[in-house]
N, C-alpha and C positions, 0 to 999 in steps of 0.2 A: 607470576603469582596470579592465581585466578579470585574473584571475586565473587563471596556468595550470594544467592540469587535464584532466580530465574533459568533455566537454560536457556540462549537464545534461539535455538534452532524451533526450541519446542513453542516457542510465543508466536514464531512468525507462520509456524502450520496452523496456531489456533486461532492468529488473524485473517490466515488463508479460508482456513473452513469457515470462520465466521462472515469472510465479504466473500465466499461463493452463497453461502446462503442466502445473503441479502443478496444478492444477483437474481435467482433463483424463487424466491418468496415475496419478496418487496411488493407491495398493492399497486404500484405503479406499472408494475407486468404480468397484471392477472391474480395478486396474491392473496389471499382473503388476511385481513388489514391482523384479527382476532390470531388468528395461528402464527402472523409474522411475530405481531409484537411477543408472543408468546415464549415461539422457536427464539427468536433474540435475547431474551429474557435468560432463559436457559441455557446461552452460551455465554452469554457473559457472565452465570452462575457457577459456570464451568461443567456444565451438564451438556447430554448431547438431547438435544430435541427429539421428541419421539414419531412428531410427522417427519423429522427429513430425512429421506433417503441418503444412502453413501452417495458422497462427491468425491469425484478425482478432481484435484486441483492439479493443473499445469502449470508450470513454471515459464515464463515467455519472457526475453530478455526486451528491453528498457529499447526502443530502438533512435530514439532521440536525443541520446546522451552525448552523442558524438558533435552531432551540429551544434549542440548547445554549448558545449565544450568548446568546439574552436569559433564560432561565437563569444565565448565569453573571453578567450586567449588572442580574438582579433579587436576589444573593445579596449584590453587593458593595455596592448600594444599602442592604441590609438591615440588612448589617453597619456601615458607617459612620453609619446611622442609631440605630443602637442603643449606639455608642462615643458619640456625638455628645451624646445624652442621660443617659451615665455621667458623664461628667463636668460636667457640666448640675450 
């Protein structure tokens, strides 16, 4: 049973287009401060900004997921081996 809403797919392209913009505009890399706050404005209105050019957004996978993962699978091991032996 789906739930109404939102699509998901569509929320995460318009998070995409919205943090390439600010990549892109942000006064911290050249942006004039008047057109960011502007362009920002207008995407979280759900509009598309009329300074910004089309963005290809790339998709690039998470590459730290793994180490963090067995990391977090070599902490919890650690941990129940050390209870395990408390009460030992």
């Amino acid at each position: 049973m789906t739930t109404p809403g939102p699509d998901p797919a569509a929320l995460r392209s318009r998070r995409a287009a919205e943090r390439a913009f600010v990549r892109a505009h942000h006064p911290d890399v050249g942006g004039d401060p008047v057109a960011f706050a502007a362009g920002l404005a207008a995407l979280r209105a759900g509009r598309t900004p009329a300074s910004a050019p089309p963005v290809t957004v790339v998709a690039t996978r998470r590459l730290r997921t793994a180490p963090v993962r067995l990391l977090r699978r070599w902490r919890r091991a650690r941990r129940t081996a050390s209870r395990s032996t408390r009460l030992s």
